[in-house]
C-alpha positions as CSV (number, residue, x, y, z in Angstrom):
1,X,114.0,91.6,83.8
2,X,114.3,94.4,86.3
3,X,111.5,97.4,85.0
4,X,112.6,100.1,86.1
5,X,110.5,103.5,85.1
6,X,110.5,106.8,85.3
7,X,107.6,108.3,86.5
8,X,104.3,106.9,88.4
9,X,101.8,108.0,85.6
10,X,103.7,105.7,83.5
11,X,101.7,102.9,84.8
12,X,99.2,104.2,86.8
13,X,96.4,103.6,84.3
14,X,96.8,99.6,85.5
15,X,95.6,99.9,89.4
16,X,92.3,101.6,90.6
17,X,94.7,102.6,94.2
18,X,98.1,102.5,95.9
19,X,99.2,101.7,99.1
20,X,101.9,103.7,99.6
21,X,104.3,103.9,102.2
22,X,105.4,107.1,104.0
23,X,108.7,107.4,105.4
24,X,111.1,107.5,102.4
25,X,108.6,107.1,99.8
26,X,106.2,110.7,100.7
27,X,108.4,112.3,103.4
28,X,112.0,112.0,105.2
29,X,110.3,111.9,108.8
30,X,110.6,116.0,109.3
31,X,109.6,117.2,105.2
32,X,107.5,116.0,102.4
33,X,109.0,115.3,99.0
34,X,107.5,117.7,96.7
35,X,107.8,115.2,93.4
36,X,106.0,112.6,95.1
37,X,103.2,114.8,96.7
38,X,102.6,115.9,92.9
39,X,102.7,112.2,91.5
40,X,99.8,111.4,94.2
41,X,97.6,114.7,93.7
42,X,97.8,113.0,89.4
43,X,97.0,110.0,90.9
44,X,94.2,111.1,93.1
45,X,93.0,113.5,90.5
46,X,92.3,110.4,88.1
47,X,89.8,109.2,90.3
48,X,92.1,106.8,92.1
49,X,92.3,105.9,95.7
50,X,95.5,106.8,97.9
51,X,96.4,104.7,100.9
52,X,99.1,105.7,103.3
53,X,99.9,102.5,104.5
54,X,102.3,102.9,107.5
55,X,105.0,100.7,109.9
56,X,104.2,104.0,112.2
57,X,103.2,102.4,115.8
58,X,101.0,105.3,116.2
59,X,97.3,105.2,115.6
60,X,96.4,106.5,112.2
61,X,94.9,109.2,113.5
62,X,97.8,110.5,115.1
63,X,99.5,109.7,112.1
64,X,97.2,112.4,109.8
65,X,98.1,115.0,112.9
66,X,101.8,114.2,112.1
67,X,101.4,114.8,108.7
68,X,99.0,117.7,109.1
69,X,102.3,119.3,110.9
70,X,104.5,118.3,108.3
71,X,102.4,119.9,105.6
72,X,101.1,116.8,103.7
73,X,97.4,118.2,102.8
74,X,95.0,116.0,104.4
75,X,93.0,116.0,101.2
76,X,95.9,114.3,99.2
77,X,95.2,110.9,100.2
78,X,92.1,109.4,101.1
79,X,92.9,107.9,104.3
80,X,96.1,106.3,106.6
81,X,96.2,102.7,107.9
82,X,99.0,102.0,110.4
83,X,100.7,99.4,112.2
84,X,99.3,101.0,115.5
85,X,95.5,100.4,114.5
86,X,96.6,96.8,114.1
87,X,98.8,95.9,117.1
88,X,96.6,98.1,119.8
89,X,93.8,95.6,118.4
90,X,96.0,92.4,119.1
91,X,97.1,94.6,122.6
92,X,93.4,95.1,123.5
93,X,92.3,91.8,122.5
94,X,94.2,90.8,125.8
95,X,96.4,88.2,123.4
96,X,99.6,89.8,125.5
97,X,97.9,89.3,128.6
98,X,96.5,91.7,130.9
99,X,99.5,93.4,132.0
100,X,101.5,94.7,129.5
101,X,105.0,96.1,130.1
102,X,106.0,99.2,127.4
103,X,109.4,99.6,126.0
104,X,108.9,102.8,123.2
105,X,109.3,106.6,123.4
106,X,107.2,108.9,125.1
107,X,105.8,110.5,121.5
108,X,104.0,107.0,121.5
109,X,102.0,107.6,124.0
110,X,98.9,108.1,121.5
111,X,99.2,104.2,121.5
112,X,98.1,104.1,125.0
113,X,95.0,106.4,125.2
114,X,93.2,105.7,127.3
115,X,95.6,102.9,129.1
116,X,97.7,104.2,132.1
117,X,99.4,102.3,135.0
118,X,96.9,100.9,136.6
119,X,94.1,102.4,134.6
120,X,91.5,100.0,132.7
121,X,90.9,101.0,129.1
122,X,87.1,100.7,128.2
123,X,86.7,97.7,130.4
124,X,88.8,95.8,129.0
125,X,92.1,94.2,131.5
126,X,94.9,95.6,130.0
127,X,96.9,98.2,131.9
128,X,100.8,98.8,131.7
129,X,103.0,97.7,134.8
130,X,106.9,97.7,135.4
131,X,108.8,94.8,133.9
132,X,108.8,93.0,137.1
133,X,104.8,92.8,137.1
134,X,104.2,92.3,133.3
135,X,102.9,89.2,131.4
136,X,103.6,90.5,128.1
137,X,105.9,93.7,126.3
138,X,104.4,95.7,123.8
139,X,107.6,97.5,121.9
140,X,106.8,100.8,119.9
141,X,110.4,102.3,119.1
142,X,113.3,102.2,121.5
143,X,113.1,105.2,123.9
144,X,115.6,107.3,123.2
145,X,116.0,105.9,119.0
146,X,118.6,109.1,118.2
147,X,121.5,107.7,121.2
148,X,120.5,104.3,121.7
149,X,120.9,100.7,120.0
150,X,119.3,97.0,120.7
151,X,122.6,96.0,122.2
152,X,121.3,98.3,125.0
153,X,118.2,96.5,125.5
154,X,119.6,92.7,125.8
155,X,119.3,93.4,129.8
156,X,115.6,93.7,129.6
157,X,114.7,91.6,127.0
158,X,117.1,88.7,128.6
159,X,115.2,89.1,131.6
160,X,111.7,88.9,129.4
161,X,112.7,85.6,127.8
162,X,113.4,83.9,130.8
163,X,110.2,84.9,132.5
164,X,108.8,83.5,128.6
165,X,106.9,86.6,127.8
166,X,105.8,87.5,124.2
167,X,106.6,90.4,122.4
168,X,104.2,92.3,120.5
169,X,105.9,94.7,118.1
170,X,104.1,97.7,117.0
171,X,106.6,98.5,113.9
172,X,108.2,95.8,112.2
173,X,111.1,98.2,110.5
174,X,114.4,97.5,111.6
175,X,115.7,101.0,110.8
176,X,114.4,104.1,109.2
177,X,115.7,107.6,107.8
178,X,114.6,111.0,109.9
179,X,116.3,113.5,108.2
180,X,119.8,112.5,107.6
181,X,119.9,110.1,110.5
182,X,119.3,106.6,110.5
183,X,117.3,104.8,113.3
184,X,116.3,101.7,114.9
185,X,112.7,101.0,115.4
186,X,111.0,98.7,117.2
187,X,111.8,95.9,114.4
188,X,115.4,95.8,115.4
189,X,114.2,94.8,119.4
190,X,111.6,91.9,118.1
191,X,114.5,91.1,115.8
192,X,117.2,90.7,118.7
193,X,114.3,89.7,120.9
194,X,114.1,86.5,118.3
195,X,117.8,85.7,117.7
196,X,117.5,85.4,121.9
197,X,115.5,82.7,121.8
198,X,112.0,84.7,122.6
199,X,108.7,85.0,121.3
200,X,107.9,88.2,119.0
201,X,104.6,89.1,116.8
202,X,104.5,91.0,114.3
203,X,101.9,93.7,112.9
204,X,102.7,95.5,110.2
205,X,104.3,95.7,106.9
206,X,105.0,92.4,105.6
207,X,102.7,90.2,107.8
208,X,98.8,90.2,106.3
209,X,96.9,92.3,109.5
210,X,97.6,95.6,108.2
211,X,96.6,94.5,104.6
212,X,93.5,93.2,105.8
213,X,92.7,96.6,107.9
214,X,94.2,98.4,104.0
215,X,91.5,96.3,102.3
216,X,89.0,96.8,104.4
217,X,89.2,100.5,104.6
218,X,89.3,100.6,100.6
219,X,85.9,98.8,100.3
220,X,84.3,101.1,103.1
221,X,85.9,104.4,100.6
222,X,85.1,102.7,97.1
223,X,82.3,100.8,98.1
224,X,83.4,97.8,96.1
225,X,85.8,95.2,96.5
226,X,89.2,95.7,94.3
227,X,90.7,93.5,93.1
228,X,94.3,93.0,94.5
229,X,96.3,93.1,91.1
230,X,94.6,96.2,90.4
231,X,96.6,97.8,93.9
232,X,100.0,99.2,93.4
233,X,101.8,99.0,96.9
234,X,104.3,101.5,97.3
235,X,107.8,101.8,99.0
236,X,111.6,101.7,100.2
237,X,111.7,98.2,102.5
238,X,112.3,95.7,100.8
239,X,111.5,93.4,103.5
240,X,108.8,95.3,104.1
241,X,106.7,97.0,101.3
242,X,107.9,94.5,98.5
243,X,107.8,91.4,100.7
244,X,104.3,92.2,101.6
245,X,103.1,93.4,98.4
246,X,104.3,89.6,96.9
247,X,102.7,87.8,99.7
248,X,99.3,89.8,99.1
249,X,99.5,88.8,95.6
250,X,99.9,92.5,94.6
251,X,102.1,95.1,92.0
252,X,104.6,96.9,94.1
253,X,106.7,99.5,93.3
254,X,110.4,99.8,95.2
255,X,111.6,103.2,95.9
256,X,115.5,102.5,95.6
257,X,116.3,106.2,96.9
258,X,115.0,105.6,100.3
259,X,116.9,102.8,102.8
260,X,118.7,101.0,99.8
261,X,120.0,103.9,98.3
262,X,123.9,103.1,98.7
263,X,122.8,99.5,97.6
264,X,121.4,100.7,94.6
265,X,123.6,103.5,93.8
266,X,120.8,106.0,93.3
267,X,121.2,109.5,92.1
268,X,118.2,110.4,90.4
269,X,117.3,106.5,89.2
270,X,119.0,103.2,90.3
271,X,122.0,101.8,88.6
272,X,120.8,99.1,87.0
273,X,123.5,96.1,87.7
274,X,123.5,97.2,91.5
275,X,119.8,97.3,91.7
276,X,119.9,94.0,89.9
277,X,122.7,92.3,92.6
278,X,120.2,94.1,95.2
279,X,117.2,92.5,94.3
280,X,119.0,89.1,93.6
281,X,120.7,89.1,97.3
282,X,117.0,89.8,98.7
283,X,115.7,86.7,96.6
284,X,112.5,89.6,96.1
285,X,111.6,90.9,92.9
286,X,109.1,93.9,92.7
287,X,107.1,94.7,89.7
288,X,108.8,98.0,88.8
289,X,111.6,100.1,90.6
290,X,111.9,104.0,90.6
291,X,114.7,106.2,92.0
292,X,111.8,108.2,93.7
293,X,108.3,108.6,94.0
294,X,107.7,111.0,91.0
């Protein structure tokens, strides 16, 4: 039976933190949502721990400057884990080999610090070359995400696949909403990048590395090791946020407003026979569903 409720409160007394997501959950990529800023200030305020838990390819630092411009108040949450910390890890362990070859816009160049053409990064190998000269591609976004889609990248990554190099994808969303426009990020590429017959890893939301970086940082804030079914995870993907929250063995609640809004029907809350035909098609079923974070 589909639980669907009307405000976070109503069941935050059950989990001792949230992971929540950030685009279409806390902002729209350019504002914050007021309602769900307030429903995390009550959350935080009870003595409860608030995760930003990201897709973002950027660094989480970078991600707390984006959010400091957007006007999210860094004391709201308690800190921001992205997909970036993860997959620069993976990148820097040299698992992509030495020579990487970047597809992703230039406002991800934060992923980089510190890693130029030709220009070692702490000792380690890695350095980014032309396509030509690279043993593995690290995708971030698509490079121009407002004009472009992956059916103008089949060139390049046709040209990858033969040459058998793996692809190491920063952002595992397919699309996302900035504004009132929808997106492809770098998901869609490792997506395509699949369907051609090459080799992509993931990072992020669903797959467990960013979950384990989540955990980890909410020991180092608490101090104590929570248990999972007492952490809510948060957000609009359903292959995303909801798929990861079920393989983590965690609550989840699924924003229907954000990227499954038509789905859903969402004004102010789901319809509930669309939401149910949603969640059915998915074969996913989260523990609660809201019409937004409120």
């Amino acid at each position: 039976m589909i639980q669907i409720i009307e405000k976070l409160s109503d069941v935050s007394d059950q989990y001792d933190a949230v992971f929540c997501d950030l685009w279409g959950c806390l902002h729209n990529g350019i504002t914050p949502f007021p309602a769900a800023v307030k429903a995390l200030e009550e959350f935080r305020d009870a003595g409860k721990t608030v995760i930003l838990l990201t897709n973002s390819p950027r660094l989480g630092s970078s991600v707390v400057t984006q959010l400091d411009e957007m006007g999210v108040a860094p004391d709201l949450y308690h800190a921001v884990v992205a997909s970036g910390d993860a997959a620069r890890a993976a990148m820097m362990s040299g698992a992509f080999g030495q020579r990487v070859y970047h597809i992703g816009p230039a406002r991800d160049e934060g992923f980089f610090t510190g890693v130029d053409v030709e220009d070692f990064y702490q000792g380690s190998d890695v350095v980014r070359v032309p396509l030509e000269d690279a043993e593995g591609i690290v995708c971030t976004g698509l490079f121009h995400d407002e004009t472009e889609t992956p059916d103008d990248y089949r060139a390049i990554l046709l040209n990858a696949k033969n040459r058998g190099l793996a692809l190491l994808c920063a952002n595992p969303d397919i699309i996302v909403d900035r504004g009132e426009d929808r997106i492809y990020c770098a998901g869609a590429l490792a997506q395509l990048y699949t369907e051609m017959g090459g080799e992509s890893h993931y990072f992020g939301k669903p797959h467990p590395p960013i979950y384990a970086l989540a955990q980890q940082r909410l020991t180092d804030i608490t101090g104590r090791i929570i248990d999972p079914k007492r952490i809510l995870c948060i957000g609009d993907g359903i292959n995303t946020d909801i798929r990861g929250a079920l393989g983590e063995d965690m609550d989840s609640l699924f924003i229907t407003g954000g990227l499954a809004a038509s789905d859903t029907a969402t004004t102010d809350q789901p319809d509930a026979q669309k939401l149910e035909k949603f969640l059915t098609d998915a074969q996913l079923s989260p523990t609660y569903s809201i019409g937004y974070l409120r």
